[in-house]
C-alpha positions as CSV (number, residue, x, y, z in Angstrom):
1,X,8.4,-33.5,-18.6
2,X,11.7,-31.8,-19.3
3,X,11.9,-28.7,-19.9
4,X,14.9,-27.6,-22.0
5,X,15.8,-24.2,-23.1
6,X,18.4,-22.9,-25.3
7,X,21.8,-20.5,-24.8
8,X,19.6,-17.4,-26.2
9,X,17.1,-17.7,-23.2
10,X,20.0,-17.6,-20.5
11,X,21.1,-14.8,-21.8
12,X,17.7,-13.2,-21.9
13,X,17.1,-14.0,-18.6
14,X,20.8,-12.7,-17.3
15,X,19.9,-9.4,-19.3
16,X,16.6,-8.9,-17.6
17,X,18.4,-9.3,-14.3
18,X,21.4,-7.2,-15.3
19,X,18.7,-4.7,-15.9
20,X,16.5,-5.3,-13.3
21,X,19.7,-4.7,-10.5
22,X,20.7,-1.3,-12.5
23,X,17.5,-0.2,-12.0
24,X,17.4,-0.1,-8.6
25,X,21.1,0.7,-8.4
26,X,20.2,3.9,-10.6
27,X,17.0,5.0,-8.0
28,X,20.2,4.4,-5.2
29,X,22.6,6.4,-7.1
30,X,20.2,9.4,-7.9
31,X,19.4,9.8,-4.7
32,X,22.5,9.9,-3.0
33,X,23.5,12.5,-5.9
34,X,20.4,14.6,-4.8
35,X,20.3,14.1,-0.9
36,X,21.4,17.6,-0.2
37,X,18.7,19.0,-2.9
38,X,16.0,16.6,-1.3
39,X,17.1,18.1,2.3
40,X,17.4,21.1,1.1
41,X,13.5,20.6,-0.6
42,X,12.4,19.1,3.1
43,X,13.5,21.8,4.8
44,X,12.6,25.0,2.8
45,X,9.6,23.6,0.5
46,X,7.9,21.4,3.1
47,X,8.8,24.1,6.2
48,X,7.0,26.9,4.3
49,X,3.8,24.7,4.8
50,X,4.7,22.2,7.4
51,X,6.6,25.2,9.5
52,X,10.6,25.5,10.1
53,X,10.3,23.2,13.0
54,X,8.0,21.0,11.3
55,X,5.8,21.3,14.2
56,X,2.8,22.2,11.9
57,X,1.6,25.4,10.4
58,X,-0.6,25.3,7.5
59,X,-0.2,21.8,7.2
60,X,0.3,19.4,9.8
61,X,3.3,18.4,12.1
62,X,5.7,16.4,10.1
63,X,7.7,15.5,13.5
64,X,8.8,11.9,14.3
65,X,6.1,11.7,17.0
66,X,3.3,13.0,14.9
67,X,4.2,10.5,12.1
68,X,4.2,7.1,14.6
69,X,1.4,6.0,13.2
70,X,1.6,6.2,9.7
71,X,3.6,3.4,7.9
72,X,6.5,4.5,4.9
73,X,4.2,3.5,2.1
74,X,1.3,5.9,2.9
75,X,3.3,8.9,3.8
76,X,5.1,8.0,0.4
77,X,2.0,8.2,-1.4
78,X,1.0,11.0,0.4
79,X,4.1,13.0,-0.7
80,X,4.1,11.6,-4.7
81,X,0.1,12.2,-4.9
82,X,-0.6,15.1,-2.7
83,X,-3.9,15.1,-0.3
84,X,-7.1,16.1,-2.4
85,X,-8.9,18.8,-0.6
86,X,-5.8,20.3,1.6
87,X,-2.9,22.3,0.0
88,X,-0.8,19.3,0.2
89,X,0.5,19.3,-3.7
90,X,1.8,16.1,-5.0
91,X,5.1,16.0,-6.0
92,X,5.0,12.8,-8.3
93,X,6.3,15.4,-11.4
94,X,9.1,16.2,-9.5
95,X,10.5,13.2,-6.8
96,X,10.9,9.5,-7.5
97,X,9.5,7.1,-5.6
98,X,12.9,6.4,-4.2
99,X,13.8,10.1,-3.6
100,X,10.2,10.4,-1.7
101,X,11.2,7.5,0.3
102,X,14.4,9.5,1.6
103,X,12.2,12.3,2.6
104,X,10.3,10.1,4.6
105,X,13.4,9.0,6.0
106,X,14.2,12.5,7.2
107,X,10.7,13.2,8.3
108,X,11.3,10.1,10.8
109,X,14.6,11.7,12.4
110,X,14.1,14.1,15.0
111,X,15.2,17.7,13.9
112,X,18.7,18.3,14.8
């Protein structure tokens, strides 16, 4: 069996690539446009909880250390969807999954 398709699927397919690459190019972009607002938001929003140091207050320690054992994914999810029964909000109305993803990256670099 041969399967032959015609000029208008190639260019479907190369436009859902296209779009597919700018996608993830846009998430990329948006968050380097907002890294010192998503620092800024680690530091100040997550410290008032979390504590300055981010050695723990009224929630817990968000220190390198403290986070060993948890992968990306979950402290992602944790972040976008908030912890039911704590005072951990979720921030899914407010953070990408992308930009959530670069918090975590900051919560896994020791604090200057």
């Amino acid at each position: 069996m041969t399967w032959r398709f015609g000029p208008s699927f190639a260019v479907f397919v190369s436009a859902l690539l296209l779009l597919t690459s700018s996608a993830a190019l846009a998430d990329d972009a948006i968050v380097k446009l907002r890294q010192s607002e998503l620092e800024n938001l680690f530091e100040q929003d997550c410290g008032s909880c979390h504590g300055l140091t981010r050695k723990g207050g009224l929630g817990s320690p968000l220190l390198p250390e403290a986070l060993a054992d948890k992968s990306d994914e979950v402290l992602v999810e944790i972040i976008l969807d908030g912890l039911p029964g704590t005072a951990m909000p979720p921030w899914r109305p407010f953070l990408t999954v992308a930009e959530a993803s670069y918090i975590v990256g900051l919560m896994r670099k020791p604090k200057p």
